[in-house]
N, C-alpha and C positions, 0 to 999 in steps of 0.2 A: 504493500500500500504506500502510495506518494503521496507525502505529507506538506502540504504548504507551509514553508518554515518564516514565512514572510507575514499570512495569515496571523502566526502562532505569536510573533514578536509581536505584532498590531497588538491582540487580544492584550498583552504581559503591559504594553504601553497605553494603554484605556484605562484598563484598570489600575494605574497607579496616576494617572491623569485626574481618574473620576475619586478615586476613594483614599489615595494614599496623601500625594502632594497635600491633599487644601486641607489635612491634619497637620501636615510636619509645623513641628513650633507649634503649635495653636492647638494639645487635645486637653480636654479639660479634666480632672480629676477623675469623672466617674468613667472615661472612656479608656482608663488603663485598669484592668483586672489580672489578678494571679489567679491561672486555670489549675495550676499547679501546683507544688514547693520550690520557689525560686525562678520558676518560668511565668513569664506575664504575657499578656496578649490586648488588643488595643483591637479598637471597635476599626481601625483601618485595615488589619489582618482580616479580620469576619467580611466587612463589605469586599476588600479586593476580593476573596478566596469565592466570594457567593455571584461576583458576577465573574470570573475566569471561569469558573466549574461549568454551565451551560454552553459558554462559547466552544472551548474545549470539546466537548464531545461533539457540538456540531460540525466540526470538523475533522474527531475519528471520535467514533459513536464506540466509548470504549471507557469502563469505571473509571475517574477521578479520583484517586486518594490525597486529597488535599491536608495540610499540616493541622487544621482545626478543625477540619472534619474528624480527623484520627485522635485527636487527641479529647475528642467526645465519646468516640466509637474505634478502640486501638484494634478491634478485629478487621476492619475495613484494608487494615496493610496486608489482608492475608490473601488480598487479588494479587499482591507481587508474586505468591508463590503460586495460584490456580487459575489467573486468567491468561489467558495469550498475550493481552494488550493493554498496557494502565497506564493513565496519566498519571504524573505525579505534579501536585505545586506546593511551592512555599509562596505563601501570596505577599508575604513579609518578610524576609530573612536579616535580621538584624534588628528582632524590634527593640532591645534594650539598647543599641544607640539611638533606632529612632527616637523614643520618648526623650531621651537626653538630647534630644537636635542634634547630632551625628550626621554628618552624609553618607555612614558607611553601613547601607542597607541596597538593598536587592528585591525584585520580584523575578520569579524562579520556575521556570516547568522543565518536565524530562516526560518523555515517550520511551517506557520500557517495554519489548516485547522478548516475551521468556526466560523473565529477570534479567534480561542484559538491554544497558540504554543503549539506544538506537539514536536520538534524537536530545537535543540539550538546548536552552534558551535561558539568558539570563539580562536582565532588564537594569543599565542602575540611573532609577528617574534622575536624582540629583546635577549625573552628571552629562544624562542624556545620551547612554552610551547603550550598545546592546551586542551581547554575544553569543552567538551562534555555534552549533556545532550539529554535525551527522557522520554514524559511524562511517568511516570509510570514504567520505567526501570533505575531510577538512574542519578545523575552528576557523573562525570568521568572528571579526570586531567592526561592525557599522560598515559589512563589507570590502572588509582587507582581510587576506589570508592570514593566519596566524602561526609563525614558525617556530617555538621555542628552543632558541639556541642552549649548548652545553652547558651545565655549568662551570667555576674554578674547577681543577681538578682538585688543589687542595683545601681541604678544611676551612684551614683558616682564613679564605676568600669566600668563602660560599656564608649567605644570609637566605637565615629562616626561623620559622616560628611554629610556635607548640602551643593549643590551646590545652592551656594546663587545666583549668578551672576543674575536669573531673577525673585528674589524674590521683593513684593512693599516692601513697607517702615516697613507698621504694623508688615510683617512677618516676614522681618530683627532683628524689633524692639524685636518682639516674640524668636527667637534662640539669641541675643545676651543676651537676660536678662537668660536664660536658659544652656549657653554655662559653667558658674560657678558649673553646678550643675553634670558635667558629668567627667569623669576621663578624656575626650581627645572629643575635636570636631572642626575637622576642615573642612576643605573647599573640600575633596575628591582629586583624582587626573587629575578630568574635563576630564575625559573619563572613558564613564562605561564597559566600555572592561576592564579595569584596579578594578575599584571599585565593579562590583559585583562579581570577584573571590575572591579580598579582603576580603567580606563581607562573602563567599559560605566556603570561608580557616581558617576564622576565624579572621581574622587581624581587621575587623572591627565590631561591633556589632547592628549596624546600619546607612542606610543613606538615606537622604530625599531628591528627586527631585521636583521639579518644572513642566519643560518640559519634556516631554514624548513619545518620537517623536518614532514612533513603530522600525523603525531599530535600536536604542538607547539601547531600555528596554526589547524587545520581546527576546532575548538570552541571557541577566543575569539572566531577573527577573524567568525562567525557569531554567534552571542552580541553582539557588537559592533554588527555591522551591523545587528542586528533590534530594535536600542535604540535605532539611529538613527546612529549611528557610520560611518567610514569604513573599508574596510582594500585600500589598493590597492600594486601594487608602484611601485618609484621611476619607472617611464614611465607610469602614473597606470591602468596596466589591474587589472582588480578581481584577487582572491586567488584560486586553487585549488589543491587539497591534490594535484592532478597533474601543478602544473605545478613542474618543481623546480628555475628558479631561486633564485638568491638575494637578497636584498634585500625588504623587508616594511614599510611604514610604513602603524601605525592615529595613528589619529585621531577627536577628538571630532565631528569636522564638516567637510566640505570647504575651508573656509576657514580650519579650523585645520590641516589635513593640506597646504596651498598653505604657510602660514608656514613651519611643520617643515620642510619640505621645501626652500622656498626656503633655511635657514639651516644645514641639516644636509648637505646632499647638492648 
């Protein structure tokens, strides 16, 4: 099935037109809620997510697992592993810097069929930017091919980032004794809407997740890969949005994803 990838960016750019923008800076107290412990969501997450979801399948008639849909109904992820064909969105990816007025947020869908993404679109209103990808046909930024070049070979050139926030103690323990050994490692910019074009443009040379949550990962780590990039888990097997362990390390290049890894993990 041929997918309108042009269609799909429209939809990701309406709805952060109509529901996201005329929130940024301006939500008001009752319009930021904790769905969860420590996870918050914003009445701009719900509207974007409620109108992408309808367009979306009218253009492949195929479930939506959107990021607040699931986390109303967390059985809803389990089309990744039994349907042929599922969309995924984050209709917000970054909303704890949105509510702080951050520009470093993203609106996010992936086309996965038979738990491997096929398809990847990532939106970022702020800067008016939009990135593309499809397996086998290339990443694309606003229309430019995307090539990600090698990274240093060694260590101590190469810059990257570890969102640490849900790491235990040993693997904290492990990236700070390691953080000495790299030209630059920090903490990312806690939205990978943000950190895997970082990674896809070159700004960063690697970066290691924790959680993995398929509307997260399924549209960088694709994006990534089709620039030339790496994104496999810590036992070096490739990524899918179905499979839900934990741990995630991309990389500029397999020889950069071997140092990271030897030093991080």
């Amino acid at each position: 099935m041929a997918i309108d990838m042009d269609a799909v960016t429209e939809v990701l750019r309406e709805a952060a037109e109509t529901a996201v923008l005329p929130r940024f800076r301006s939500l008001s107290a009752g319009e930021v809620t904790e769905k969860s412990p420590g996870e918050i969501v914003t009445v701009a997450d719900r509207e974007a997510e409620e109108l992408i979801t309808p367009r979306l399948r009218a253009i492949a008639d195929a479930p939506v697992v959107g990021e607040e849909a699931a986390s109303s109904d967390p059985s809803l992820i389990e089309a990744l592993r039994t349907e042929p064909l599922v969309w995924l969105v984050d209709p917000l990816d970054g909303t704890r810097n949105f509510v702080r007025g951050s520009t470093d947020f993203a609106v996010m869908a992936a086309l996965v069929r038979q738990g491997s993404t096929v398809a990847a679109w990532i939106v970022r209103p702020t800067e008016g930017r939009a990135y593309v990808a499809e397996r086998g046909s290339g990443a694309w930024r606003d229309g430019e091919r995307l090539h990600r070049a090698p990274a240093p070979v060694e260590p101590s050139r190469m810059r990257g980032a570890v969102l640490s926030r849900f790491l235990g103690p040993a693997a904290r323990a492990r990236v700070s004794a390691a953080e000495p050994k790299f030209a630059e490692l920090g903490s990312g910019a806690h939205c990978a809407g943000v950190d895997y074009p970082l990674l896809a443009e070159g700004a960063l040379d690697f970066v290691l997740f924790h959680r993995t949550l398929p509307w997260d990962h399924a549209p960088g780590t694709l994006l990534l890969t089709e620039a030339g990039g790496v994104a496999q888990r810590p036992d070096g097997s490739e990524y899918r949005p179905d499979d839900d362990r934990v741990g995630l390390l991309d990389a500029a290049d397999p020889e950069a994803w071997e140092s990271a890894r030897s030093l991080l993990m």
